[in-house]
DSSP file (Angstrom, degrees, kcal/mol; ACC not computed):
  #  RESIDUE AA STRUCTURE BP1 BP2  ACC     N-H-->O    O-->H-N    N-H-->O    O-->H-N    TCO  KAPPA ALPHA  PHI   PSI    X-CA   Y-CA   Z-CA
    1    1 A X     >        0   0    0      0, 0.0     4,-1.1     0, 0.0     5,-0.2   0.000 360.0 360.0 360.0 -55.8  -75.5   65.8   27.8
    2    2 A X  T  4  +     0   0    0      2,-0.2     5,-0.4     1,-0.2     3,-0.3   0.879 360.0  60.8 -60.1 -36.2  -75.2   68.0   24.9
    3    3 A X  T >> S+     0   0    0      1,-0.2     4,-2.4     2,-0.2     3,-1.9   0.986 104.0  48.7 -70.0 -48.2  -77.1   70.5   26.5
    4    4 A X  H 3> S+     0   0    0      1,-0.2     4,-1.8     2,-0.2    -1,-0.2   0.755 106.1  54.5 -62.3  -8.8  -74.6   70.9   29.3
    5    5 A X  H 3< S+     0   0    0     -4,-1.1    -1,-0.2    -3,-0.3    -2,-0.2   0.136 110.5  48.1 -79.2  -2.7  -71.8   71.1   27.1
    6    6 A X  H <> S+     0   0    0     -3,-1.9     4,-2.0    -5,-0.2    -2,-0.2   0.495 113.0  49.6-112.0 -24.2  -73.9   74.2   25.2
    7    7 A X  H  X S+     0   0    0     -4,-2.4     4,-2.0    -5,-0.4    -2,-0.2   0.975 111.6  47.4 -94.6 -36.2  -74.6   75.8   28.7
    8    8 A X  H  X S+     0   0    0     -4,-1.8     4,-2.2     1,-0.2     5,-0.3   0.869 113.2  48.5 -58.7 -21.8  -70.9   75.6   29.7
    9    9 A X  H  > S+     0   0    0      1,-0.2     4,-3.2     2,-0.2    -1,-0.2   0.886 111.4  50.7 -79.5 -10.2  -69.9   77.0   26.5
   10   10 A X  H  X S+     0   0    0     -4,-2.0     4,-0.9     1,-0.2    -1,-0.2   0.982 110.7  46.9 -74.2 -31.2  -72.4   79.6   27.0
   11   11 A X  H  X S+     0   0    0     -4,-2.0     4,-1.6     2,-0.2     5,-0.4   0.818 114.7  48.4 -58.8 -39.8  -71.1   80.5   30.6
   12   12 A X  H >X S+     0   0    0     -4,-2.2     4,-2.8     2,-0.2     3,-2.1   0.995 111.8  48.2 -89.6 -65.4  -67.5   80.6   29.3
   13   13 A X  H 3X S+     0   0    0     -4,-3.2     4,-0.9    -5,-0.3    -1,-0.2   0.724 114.8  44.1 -44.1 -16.2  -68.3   82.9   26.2
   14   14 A X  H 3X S+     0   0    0     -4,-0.9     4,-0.6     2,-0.2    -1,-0.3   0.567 112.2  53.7-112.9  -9.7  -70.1   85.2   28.1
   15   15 A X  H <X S+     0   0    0     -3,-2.1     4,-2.4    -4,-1.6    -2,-0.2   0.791 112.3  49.5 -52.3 -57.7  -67.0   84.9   30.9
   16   16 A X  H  X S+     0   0    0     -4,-2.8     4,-2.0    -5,-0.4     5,-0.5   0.956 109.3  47.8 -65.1 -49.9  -64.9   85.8   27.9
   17   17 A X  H  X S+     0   0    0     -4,-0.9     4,-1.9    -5,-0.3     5,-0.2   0.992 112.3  49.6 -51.6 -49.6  -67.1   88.9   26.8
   18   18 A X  H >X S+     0   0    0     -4,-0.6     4,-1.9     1,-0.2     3,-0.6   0.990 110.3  50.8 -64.4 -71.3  -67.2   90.3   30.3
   19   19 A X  H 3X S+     0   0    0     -4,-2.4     4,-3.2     2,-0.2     3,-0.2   0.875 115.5  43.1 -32.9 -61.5  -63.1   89.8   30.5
   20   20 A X  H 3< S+     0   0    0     -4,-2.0    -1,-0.2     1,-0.2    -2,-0.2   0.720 114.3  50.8 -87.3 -19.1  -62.5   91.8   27.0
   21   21 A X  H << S+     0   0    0     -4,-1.9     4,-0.4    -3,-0.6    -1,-0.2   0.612 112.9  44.3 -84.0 -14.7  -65.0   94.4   27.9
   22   22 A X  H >< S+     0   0    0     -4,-1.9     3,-2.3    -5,-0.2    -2,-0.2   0.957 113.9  52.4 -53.5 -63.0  -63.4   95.0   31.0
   23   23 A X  G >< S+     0   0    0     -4,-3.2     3,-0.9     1,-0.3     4,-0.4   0.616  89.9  73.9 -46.9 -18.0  -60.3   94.9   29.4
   24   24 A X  G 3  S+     0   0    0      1,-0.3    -1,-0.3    -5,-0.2    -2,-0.1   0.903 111.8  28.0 -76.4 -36.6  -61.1   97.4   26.9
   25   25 A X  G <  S+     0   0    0     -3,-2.3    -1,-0.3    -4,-0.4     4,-0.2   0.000  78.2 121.4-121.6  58.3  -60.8  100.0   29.6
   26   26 A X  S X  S+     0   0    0     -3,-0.9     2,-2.1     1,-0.3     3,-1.0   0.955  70.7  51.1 -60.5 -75.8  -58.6   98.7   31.8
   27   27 A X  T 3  S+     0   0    0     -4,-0.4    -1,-0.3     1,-0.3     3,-0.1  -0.679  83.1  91.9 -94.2  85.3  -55.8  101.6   31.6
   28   28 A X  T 3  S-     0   0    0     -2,-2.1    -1,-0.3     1,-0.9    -2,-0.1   0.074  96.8  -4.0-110.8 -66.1  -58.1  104.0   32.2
   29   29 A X    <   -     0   0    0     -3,-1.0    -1,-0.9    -4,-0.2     4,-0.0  -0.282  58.7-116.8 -99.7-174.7  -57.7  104.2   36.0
   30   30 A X  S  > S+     0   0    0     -2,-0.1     4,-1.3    -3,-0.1    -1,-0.1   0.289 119.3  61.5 -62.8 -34.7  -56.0  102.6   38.8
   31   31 A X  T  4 S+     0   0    0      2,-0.2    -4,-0.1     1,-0.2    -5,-0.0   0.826  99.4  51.8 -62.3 -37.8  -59.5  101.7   39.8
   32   32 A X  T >> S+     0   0    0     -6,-0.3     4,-4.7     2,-0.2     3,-1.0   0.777 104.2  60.1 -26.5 -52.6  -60.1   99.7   36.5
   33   33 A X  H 3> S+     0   0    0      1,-0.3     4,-2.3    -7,-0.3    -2,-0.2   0.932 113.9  39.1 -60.5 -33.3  -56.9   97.7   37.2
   34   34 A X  H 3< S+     0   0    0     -4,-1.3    -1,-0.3     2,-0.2     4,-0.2   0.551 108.9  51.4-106.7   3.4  -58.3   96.7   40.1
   35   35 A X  H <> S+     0   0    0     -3,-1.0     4,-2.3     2,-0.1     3,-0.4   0.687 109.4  55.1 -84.5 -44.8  -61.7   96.2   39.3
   36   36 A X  H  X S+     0   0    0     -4,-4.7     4,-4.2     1,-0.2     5,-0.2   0.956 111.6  49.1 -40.2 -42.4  -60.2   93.8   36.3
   37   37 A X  H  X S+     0   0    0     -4,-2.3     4,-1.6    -5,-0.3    -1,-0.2   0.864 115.3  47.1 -52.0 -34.3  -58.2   91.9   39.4
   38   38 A X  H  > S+     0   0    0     -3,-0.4     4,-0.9    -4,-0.2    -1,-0.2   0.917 111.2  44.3 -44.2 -61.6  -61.5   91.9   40.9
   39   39 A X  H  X S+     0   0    0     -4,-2.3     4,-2.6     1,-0.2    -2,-0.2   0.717 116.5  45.3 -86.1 -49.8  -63.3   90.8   38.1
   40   40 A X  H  X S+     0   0    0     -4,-4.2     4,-1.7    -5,-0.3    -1,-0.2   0.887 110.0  57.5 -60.0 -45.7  -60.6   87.8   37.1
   41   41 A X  H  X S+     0   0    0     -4,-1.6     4,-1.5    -5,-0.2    -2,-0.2   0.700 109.6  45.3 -55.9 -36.8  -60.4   86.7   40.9
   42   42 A X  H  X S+     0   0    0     -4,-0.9     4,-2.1     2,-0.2     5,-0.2   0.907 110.8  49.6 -93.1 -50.2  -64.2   86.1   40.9
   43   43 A X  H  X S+     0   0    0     -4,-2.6     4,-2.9     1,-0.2    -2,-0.2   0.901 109.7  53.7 -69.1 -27.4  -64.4   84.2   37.6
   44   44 A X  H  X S+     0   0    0     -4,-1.7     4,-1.4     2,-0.2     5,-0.3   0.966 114.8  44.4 -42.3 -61.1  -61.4   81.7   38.8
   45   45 A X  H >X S+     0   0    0     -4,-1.5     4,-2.2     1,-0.2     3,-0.9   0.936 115.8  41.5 -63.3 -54.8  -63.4   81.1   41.9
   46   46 A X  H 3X S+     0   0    0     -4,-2.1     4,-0.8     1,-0.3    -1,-0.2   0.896 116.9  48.0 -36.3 -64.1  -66.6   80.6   40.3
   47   47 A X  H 3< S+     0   0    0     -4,-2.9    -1,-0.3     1,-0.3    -2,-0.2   0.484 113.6  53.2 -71.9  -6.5  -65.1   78.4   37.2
   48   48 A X  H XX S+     0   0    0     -4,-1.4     4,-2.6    -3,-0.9     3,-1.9   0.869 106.5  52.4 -67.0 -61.8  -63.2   76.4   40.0
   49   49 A X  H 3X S+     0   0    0     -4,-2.2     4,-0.9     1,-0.3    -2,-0.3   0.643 115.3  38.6 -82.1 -11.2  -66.5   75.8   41.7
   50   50 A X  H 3< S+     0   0    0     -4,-0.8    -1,-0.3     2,-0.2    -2,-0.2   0.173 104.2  59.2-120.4  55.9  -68.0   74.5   38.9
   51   51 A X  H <>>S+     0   0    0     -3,-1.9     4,-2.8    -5,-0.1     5,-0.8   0.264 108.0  61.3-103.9 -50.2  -65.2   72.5   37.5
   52   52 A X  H  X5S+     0   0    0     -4,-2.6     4,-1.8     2,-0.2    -2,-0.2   0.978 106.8  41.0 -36.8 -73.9  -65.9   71.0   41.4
   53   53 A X  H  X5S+     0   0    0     -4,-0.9     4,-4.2     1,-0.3     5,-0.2   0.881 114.8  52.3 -68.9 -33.3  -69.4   70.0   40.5
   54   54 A X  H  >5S+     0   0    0      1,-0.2     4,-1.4     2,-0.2    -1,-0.3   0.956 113.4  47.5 -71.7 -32.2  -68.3   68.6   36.9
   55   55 A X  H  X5S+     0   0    0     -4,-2.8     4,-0.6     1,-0.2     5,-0.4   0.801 107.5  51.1 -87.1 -14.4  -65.8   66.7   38.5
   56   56 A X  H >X<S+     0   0    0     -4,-1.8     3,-2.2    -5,-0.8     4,-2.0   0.893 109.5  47.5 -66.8 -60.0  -67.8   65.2   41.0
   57   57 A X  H 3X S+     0   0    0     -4,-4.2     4,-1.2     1,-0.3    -2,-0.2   0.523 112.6  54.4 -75.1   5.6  -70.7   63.9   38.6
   58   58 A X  H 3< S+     0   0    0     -4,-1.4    -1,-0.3    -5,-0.2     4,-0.2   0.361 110.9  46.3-103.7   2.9  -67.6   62.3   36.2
   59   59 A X  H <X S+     0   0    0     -3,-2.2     4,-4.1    -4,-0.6    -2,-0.2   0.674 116.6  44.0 -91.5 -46.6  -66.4   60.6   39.3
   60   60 A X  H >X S+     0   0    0     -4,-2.0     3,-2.1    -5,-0.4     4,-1.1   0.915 121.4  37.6 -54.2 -80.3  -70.3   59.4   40.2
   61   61 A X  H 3X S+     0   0    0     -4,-1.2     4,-2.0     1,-0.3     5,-0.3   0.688 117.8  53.3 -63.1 -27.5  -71.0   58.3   36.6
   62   62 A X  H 3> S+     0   0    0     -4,-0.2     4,-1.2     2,-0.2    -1,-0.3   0.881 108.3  50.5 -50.2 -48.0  -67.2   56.9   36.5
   63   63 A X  H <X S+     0   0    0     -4,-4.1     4,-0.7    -3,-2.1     3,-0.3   0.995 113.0  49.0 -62.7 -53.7  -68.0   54.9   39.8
   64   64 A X  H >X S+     0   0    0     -4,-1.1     3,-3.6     1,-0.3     4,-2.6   0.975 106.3  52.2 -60.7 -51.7  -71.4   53.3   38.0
   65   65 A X  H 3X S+     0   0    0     -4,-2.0     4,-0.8     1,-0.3    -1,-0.3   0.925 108.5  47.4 -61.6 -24.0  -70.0   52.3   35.1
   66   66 A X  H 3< S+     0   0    0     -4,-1.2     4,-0.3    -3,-0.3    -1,-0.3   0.778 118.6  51.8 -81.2  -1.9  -67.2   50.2   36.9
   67   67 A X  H << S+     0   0    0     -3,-3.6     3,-0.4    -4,-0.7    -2,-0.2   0.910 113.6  32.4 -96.1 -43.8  -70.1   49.0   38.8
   68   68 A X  H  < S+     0   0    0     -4,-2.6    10,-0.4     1,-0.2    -1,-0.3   0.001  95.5  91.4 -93.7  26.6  -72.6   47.8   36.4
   69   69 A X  S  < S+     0   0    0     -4,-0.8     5,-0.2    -5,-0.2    -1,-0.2   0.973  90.7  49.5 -50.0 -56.3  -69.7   46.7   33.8
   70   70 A X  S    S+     0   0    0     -3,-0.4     2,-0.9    -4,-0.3    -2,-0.1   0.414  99.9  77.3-105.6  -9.9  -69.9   43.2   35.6
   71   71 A X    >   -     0   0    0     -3,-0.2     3,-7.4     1,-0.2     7,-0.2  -0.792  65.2-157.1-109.9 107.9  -73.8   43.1   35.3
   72   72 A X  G >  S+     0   0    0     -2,-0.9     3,-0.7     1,-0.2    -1,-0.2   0.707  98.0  54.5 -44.8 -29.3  -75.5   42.1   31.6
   73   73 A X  G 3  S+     0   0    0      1,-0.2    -1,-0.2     2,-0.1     3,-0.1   0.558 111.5  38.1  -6.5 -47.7  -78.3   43.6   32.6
   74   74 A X  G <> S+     0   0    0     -3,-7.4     4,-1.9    -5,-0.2    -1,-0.2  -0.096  85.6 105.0-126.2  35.5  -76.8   46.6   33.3
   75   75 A X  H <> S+     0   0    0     -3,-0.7     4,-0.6     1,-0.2    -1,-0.2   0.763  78.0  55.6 -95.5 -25.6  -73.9   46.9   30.3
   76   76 A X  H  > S+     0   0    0      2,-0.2     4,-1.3    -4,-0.1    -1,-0.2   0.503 112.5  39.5 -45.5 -33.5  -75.6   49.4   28.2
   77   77 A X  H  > S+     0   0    0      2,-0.2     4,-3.3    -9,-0.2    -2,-0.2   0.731 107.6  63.6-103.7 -27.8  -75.9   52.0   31.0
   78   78 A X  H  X S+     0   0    0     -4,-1.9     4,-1.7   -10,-0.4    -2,-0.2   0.859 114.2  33.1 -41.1 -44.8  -72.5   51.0   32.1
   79   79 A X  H >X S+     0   0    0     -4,-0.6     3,-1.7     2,-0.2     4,-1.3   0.999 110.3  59.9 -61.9 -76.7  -71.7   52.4   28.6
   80   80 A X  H >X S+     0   0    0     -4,-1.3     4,-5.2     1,-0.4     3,-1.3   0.813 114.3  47.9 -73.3 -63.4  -74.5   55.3   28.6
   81   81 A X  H 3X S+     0   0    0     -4,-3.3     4,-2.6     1,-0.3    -1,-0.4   0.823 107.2  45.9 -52.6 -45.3  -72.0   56.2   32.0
   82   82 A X  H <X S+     0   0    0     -4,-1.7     4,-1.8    -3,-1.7    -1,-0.3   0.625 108.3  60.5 -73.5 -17.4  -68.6   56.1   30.8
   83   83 A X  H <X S+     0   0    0     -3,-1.3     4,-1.7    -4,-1.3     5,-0.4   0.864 112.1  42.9 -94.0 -55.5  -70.1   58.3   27.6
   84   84 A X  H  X S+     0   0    0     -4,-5.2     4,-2.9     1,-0.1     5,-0.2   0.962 111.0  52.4 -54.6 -62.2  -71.2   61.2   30.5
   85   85 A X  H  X S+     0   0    0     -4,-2.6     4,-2.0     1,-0.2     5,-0.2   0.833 109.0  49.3 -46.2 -56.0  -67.9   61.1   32.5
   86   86 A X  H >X S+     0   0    0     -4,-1.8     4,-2.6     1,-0.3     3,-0.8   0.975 114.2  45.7 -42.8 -58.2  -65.7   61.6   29.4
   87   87 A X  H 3< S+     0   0    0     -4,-1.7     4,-0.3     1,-0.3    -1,-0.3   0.894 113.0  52.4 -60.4 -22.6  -67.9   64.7   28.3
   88   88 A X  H >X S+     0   0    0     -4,-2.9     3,-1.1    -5,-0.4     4,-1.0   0.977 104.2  52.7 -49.4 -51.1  -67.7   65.7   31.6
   89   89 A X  H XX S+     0   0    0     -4,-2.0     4,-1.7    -3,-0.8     3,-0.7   0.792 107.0  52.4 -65.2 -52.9  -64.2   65.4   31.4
   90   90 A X  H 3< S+     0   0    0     -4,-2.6    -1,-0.3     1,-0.3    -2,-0.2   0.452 109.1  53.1 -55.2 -18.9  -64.0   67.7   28.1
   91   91 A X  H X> S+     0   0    0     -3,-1.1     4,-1.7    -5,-0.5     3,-0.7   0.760 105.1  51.5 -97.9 -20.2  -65.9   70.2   29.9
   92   92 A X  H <X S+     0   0    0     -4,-1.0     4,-1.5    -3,-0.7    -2,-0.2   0.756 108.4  53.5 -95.2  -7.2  -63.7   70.2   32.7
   93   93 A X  H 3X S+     0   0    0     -4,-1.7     4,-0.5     2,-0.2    -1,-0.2   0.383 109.6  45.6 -93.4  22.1  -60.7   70.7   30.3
   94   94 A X  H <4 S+     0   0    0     -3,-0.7     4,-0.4     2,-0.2    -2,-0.2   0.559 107.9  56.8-114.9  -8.3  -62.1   73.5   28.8
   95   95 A X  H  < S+     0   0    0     -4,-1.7     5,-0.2     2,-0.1    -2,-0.2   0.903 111.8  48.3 -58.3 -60.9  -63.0   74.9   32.4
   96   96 A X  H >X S+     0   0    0     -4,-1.5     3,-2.5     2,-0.3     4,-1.2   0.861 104.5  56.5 -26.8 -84.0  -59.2   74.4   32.9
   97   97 A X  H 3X S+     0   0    0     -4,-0.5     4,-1.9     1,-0.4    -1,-0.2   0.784 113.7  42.9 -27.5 -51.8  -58.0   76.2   29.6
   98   98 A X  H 34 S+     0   0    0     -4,-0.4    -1,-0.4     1,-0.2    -2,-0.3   0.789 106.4  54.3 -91.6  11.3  -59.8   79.1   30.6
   99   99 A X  H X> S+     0   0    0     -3,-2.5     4,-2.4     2,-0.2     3,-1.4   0.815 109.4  59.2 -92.5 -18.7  -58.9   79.1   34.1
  100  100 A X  H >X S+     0   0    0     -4,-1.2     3,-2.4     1,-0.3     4,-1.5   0.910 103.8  49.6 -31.4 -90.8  -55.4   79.1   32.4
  101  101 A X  H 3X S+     0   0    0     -4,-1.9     4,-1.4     1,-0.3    -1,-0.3   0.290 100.6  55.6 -24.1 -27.4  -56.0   81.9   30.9
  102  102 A X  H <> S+     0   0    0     -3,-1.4     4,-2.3    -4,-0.2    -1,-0.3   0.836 109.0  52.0 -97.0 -43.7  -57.2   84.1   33.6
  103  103 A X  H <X S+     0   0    0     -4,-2.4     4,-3.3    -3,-2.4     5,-0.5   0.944 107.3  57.3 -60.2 -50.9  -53.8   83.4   35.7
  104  104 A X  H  X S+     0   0    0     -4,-1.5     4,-6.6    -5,-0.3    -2,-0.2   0.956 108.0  38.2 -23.6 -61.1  -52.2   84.3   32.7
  105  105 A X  H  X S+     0   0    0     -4,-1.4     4,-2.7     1,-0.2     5,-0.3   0.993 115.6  56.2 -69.0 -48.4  -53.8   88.0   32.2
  106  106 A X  H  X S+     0   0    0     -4,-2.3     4,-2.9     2,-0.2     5,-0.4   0.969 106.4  50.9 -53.8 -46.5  -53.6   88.6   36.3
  107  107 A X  H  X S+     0   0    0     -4,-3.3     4,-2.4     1,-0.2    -2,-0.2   0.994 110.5  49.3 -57.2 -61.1  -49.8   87.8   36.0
  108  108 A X  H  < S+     0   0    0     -4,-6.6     4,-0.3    -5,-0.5    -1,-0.2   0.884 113.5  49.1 -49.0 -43.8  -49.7   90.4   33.2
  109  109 A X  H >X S+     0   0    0     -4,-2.7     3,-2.3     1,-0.2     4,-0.7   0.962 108.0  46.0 -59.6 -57.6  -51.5   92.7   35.4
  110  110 A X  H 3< S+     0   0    0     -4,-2.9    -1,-0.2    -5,-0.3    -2,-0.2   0.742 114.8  51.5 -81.1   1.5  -49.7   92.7   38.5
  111  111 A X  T 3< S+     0   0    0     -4,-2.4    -1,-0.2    -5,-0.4    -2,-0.2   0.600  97.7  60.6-104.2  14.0  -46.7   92.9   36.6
  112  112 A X  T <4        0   0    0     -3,-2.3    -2,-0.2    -4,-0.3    -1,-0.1   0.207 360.0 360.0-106.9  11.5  -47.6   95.7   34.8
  113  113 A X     <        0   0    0     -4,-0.7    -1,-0.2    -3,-0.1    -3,-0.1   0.091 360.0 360.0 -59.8 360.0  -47.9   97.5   38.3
């Protein structure tokens, strides 16, 4: 659990490095502005597609726990489930936050065209 929540943050810091070393010579060219568009366009899709996958497995582990609440047996993992989906859920609003972000800086760019 923890450990995906360290590997998103690593994918998203190292998203963020890539984005501010782009940026750093952005107005250089016209070919830099449009590799940054490039460059933003591809990390939206990507952090979309796995903002997808996180939200799938916080729907799965959301569906067990409403399934095994009802079984004593099974009330502990019912728990154990509802404990992933949220942290899922926290990764996919911080997936979110940066995809935020990303529309942001492309708006600044194509209106600085």
């Amino acid at each position: 659990l923890m450990k995906n929540h360290r590997v998103i943050k690593v994918i998203l810091g190292l998203c963020c490095l890539l984005f501010i070393l782009n940026g750093l010579f952005a107005d250089q060219v016209s070919s830099n502005y449009q590799r940054e568009l490039s460059q933003i366009n591809e990390e939206i899709t990507y952090l979309e597609e796995v903002k997808t996958r996180y939200l799938a497995s916080a729907l799965i582990h959301e569906e067990q726990a409403m399934r095994w609440q009802f079984d004593p047996h099974l009330k502990q993992e019912a728990r154990h489930s509802l404990k992933l989906a949220d942290s899922e859920r926290r990764v996919i609003q911080e997936i979110q936050e940066r995809i935020d972000h990303l529309y942001v800086r492309r708006d600044q760019l194509l209106k600085s065209s």
